[in-house]
N, C-alpha and C positions, 0 to 999 in steps of 0.2 A: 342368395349367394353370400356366402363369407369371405372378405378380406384382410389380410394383415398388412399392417404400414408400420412403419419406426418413428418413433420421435424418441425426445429425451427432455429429463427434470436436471435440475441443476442447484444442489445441496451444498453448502457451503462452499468447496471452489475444485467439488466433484462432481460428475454427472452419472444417472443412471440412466437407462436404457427405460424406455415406456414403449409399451406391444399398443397398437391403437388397432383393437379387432372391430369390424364395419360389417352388419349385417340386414342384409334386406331381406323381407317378409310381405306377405299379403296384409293388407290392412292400410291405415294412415295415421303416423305418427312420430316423432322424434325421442330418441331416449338415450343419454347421454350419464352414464356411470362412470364409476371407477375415484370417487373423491376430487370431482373435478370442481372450482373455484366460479365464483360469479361471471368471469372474465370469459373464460372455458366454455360458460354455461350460455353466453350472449353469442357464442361463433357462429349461431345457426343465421343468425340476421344478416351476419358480414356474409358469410357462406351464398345462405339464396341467394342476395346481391350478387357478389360475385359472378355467380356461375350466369345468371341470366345476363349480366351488362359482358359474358365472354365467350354467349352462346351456346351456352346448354341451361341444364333444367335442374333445379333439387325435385330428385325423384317423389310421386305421391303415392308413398308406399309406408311402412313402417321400416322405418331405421334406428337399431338400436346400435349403440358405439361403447365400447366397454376399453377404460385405459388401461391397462394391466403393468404392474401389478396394483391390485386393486385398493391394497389398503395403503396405499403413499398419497398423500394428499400431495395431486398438481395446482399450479398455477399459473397465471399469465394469459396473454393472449400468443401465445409462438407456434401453438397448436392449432391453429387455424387452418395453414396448409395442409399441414399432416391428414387434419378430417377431412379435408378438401378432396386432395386425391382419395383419400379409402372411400369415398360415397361417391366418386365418379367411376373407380373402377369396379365400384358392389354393384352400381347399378347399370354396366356396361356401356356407358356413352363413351369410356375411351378401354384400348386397346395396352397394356403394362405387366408384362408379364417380370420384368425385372425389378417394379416398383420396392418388392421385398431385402434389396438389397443396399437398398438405400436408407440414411435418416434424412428426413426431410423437417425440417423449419422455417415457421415464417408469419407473422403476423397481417392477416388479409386486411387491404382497404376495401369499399365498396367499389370500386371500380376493378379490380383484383389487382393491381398494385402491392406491392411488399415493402411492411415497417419491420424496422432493426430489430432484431431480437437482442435477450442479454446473455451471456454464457456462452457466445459460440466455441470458445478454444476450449474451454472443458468439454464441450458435447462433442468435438473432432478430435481431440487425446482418446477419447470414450471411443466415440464411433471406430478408428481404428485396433484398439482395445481388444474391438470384440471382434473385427474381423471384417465388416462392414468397405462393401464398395467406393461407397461416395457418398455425400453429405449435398445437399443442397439448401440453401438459406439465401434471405436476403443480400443483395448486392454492396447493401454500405457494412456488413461484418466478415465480405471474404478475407478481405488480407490479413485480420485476427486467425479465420481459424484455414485459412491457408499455413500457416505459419505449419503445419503438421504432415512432415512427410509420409508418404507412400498413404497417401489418401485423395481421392478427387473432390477436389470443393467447386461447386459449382454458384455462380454468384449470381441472384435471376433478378428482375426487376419487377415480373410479373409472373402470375399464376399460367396464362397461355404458354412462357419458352417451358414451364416446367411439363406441358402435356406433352407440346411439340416436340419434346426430348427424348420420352417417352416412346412417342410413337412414330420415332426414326426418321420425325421432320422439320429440327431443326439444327442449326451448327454451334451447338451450344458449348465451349472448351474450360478443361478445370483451369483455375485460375493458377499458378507455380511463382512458390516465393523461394527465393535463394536465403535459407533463414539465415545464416550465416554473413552472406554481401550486406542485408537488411542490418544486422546488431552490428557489423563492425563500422556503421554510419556513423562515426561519434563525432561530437558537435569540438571539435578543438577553440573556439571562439564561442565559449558559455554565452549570453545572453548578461547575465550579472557576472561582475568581475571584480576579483578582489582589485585590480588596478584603478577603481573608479575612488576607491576609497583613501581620503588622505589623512596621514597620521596614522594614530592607533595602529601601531608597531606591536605592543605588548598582546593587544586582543587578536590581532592575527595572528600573531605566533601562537595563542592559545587556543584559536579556531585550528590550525594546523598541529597540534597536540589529541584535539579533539577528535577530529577526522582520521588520524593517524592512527587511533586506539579505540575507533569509536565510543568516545566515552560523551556522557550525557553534560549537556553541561547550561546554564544560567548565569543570563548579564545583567548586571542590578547597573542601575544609573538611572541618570533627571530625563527629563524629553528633550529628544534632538540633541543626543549624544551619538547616536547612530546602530543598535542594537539591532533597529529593524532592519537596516542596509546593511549593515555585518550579518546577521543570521538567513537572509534571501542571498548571499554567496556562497554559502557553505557548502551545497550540494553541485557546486563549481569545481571544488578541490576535493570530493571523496572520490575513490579511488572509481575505475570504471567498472559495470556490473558484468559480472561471471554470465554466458550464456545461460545457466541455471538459476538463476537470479531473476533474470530479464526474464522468463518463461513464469517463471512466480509470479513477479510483477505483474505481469501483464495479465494472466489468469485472474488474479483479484479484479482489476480496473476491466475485464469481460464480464466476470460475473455485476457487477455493480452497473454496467454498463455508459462506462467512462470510457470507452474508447471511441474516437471519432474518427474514424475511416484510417486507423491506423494498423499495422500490421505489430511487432517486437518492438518491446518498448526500452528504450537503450538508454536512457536518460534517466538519472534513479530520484524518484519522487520526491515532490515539497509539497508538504499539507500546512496549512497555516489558518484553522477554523478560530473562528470567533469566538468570542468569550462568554458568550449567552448562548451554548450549543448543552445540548440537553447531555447526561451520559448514555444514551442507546444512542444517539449519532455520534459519539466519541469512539465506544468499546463496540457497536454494530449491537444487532439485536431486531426485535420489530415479533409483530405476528409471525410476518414471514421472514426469517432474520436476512438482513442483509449487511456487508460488509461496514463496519465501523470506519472512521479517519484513523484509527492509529493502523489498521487494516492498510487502508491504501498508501500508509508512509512506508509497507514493508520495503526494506530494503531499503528507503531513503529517508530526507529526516522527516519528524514532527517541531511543529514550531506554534509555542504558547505563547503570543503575546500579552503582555499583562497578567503575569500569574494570578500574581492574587485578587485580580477580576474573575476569574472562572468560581464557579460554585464549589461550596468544599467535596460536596459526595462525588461531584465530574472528576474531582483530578482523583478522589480514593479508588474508585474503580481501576486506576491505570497501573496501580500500584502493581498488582497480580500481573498484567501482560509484560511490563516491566523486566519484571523478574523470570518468567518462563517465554516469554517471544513468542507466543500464542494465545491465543481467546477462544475459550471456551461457551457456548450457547446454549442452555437445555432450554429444552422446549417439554410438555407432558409427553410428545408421542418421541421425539427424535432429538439430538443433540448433534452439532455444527462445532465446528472447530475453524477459525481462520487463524493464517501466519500474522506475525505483528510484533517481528524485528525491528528495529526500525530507532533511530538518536531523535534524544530529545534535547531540543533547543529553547529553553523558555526565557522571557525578558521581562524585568520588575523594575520601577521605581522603586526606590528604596523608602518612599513616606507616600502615603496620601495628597502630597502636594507636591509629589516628584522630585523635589530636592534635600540633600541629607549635608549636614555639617556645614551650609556653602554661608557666609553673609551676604552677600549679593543675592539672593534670592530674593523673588517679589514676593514672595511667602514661605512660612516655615511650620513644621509640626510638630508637636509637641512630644519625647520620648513613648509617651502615655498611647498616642495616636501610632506612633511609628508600629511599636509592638504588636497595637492590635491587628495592624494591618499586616505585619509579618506573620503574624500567627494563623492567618488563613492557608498557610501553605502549613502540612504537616510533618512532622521529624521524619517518619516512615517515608514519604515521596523528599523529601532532599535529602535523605539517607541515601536513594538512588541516582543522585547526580553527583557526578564524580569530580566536576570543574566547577569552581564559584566566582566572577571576576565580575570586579568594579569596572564600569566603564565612563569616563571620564568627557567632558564636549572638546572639541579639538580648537586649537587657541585659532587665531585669525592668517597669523604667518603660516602655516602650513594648511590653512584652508584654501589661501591664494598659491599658495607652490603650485607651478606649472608641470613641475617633473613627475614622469610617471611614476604611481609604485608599482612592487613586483605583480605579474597576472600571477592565475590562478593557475595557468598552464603549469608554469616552472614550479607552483607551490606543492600540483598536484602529483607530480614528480617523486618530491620527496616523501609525499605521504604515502605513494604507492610502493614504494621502497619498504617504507616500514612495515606496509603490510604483509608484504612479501614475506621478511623474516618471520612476522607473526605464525604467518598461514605456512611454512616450516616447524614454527615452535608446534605445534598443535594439530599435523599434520593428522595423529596419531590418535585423534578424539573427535567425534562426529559433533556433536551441540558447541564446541565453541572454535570459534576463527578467529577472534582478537582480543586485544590486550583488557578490553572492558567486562568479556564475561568470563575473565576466572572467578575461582571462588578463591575461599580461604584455602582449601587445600592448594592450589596453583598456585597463588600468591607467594607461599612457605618455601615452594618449588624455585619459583623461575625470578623471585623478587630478594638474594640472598643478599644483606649489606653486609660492608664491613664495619668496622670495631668504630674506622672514623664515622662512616655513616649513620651509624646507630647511634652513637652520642649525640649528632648534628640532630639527628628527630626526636631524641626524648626531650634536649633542651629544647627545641622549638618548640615541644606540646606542651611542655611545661609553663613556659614565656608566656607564649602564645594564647593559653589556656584550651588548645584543640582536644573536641571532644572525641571521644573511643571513636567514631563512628570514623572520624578522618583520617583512624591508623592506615586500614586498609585501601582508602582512596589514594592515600600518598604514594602506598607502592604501586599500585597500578600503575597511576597517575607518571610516576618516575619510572617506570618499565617500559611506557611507550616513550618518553624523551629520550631515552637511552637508545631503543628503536631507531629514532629518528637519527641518532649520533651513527647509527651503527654499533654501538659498544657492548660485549658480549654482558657485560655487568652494569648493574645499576651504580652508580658511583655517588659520595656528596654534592655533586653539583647540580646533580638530576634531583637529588629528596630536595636541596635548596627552592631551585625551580618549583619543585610539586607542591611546598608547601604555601608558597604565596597564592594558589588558586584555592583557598581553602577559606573563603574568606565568610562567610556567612558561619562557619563552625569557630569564629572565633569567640570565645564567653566576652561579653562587654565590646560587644559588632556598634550596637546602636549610640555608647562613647559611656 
């Protein structure tokens, strides 16, 4: 007898449809094709366990199972279920005649129990796709791929409710998420808050510049100046995530399988990997590629502490995502694409011994030492960060100030404001939503100065000795302060502003 059952592969943060054809013959034997992975290939053990500790048999017959299509190489263990039912109902011990309209997922224990699979919300975007009744998987990823209306997810703990459902004897019901009640859950009382922070006036305003415009940006200063505790607030005051955002989001952290029994993920991500992290855990990648950290920052920030601790080739790879907000993976047979939008927050001492220009320091390094330690970061990667700001330790008097500063509530306010104008300015252009990725051609457009402001920025470059590179960060830079004014033009007071965050582009930085 031959059967068809559904499962699904899950390719970078899309899913294809897999035919699992189940056929029984005279003879004795198991045969298991279609480019299926070591993992695939051990299911027959969990399998017979299974079925005998749940009261039936693995038939002693020849069973041959053919994944189709045949030339995509699967993986995982999530196909367990799927061959589960095709060899119960090829070899008659249960009674499904609807089984075909279903995908089914799920990873067998030997007691027939069910582990989390990864991928479910692309494999239920999929399954309804194609037209497909209901989806059945494990219990700890319904509200992931609940999240997908006019589709029944069924959320099971064991292989039994899946026959009994089957065979019209159990009271098994889809799970129903209100996607919409779920995302507008927003946490109005962040967890970190700009109001825990005291002092550093200039650097919030400049974190609030940066959010505003999403522009990439690096805090140089000594240790225990507070760069850490400034950059773990940031994603307090970005604006809140677009329902289509939040679905992105989330689809990545499914595929990678970061989600822990959550449904819409409404809070826009903070990645902060260490500095000894390889570049295939950075950019993603692997045999089987799986999603990178700057992957799982889409949509919210990345955060490098200690720049110039990271390896020089880790941070050259980021250069490209950077600049296109996507990662590309070839592989010989297939090539993967993930999103990887996403602000970058990095923070440096400014010397090897953490302190620059101070006398009071319990140590000091030498210009010679300073350099080299600056030169691990390359012109091309802080060519792509548009804020540079010195961050300074806060004196003792406003360490003990009891008075609160402003939350990030009211900050975020204003930030969403500006984005607003933004996401108007640019209504009219699919690849960019704010003020950080135009190019030079927008820049010409929407960053026009006048005769005062244009003399105010040649003398400054001039002074200053600012290189080419900082022409076009300044107008940006001063395009979202203006934003944030409201002001339909960029004015002197705004290039003024723009240009003191410029601060690593200045020639003779190190004295």
């Amino acid at each position: 007898m031959l059967v068809k059952v559904f499962g699904s592969a899950v390719f970078g943060v899309e899913a294809t449809t897999i035919t699992v054809e189940v056929n029984m013959d005279k003879g004795i034997g198991y045969h298991l094709v279609g480019l299926p992975d070591n993992a695939i290939k051990e299911s027959s053990y969990r399998i017979a366990a299974a079925l005998k500790n749940n009261g039936f048999a693995m038939p002693g017959k020849k069973i041959t199972i053919n994944m189709a299509p045949a030339d995509l190489r699967k993986e995982g263990s999530a196909y367990d279920l799927t061959l589960t039912m095709g060899i119960l109902l090829a070899s008659g011990q249960i009674q499904a005649e609807a089984l075909s309209e279903y995908i089914i997922m799920g990873e067998l224990s030997l007691d027939g129990s069910l582990q989390p699979i990864r991928g479910a919300l692309p494999i239920a975007i999929k399954a309804k796709e194609e037209g497909f009744k209901g989806f059945f998987l494990p219990k700890q990823n319904v509200k992931e791929a609940a999240i997908v209306a006019g589709l029944d997810v069924y959320g099971v703990e064991n292989v039994q409710e899946v026959i009994d459902f089957f065979e019209g004897k159990g009271t098994l019901e889809p799970t129903k998420i209100d996607t919409r009640a779920e995302f507008y859950k927003t946490l109005d009382f962040p967890e970190f808050d700009f109001s825990d922070v005291k002092g550093q006036e200039s650097i919030k305003r400049c974190m609030e510049i940066a959010a505003a415009g999403g522009h990439n940006i690096i805090l140089i200063g000594p240790p225990g100046a507070g760069k850490t505790m400034l950059a773990k607030r940031l994603p307090s005051i970005l604006p809140p995530m677009t329902l289509r955002e939040a679905l992105e989001t989330t689809k990545i952290h499914s595929v990678a399988g970061k989600l822990k029994e959550v449904g819409l993920m409404n809070q826009r991500p903070f990645r902060s990997p260490h500095h000894t992290i390889s570049n295939v855990a950075l950019v993603g990648g692997g045999s089987y590629p799986q999603p990178g950290e700057i992957s799982m920052a889409h949509n919210g920030v990345l955060f490098l502490d200690e720049l110039p601790e990271f390896k020089r080739d880790v941070l050259e790879v980021m250069r490209q995502p950077l600049e296109d907000r996507e990662v590309t993976i070839s592989r010989a047979k297939f090539t993967v694409t993930y999103p990887s939008s996403f602000m970058l927050v990095a923070s440096m001492n400014p010397s090897p011994s953490g302190f620059f220009n101070d006398p009071d320091a319990p140590q000091t390094s030498s210009p010679h030492e300073m350099q080299r330690y600056l030169s691990k970061i390359s012109g091309p990667l802080l060519d792509r960060i548009d804020i540079h700001i010195e961050v300074t330790p806060v004196p003792f008097d406003k360490l003990s100030d009891d008075r609160k500063a402003e939350s990030s509530v009211s900050i975020r306010e204003r930030v969403t404001a500006a984005r607003e104008i933004q996401t108007r300015r640019f209504e009219q252009m699919d690849h960019i939503h704010y003020n950080a990725q135009m190019n030079t051609k927008h820049i010409r457009e929407y960053c026009v100065l006048d005769e005062n402001s244009k003399q105010l920025l040649k003398t400054a470059m001039e002074r200053l000795n600012l290189s080419a590179r900082a022409y076009d960060r300044i107008l940006k830079v001063a395009r979202t302060i203006a934003d944030l004014d409201a002001a339909p033009n960029v004015l002197a007071m705004h290039i003024t502003e723009a240009i003191q965050y410029r601060s690593l582009d200045r020639d003779g930085w190190l004295g």
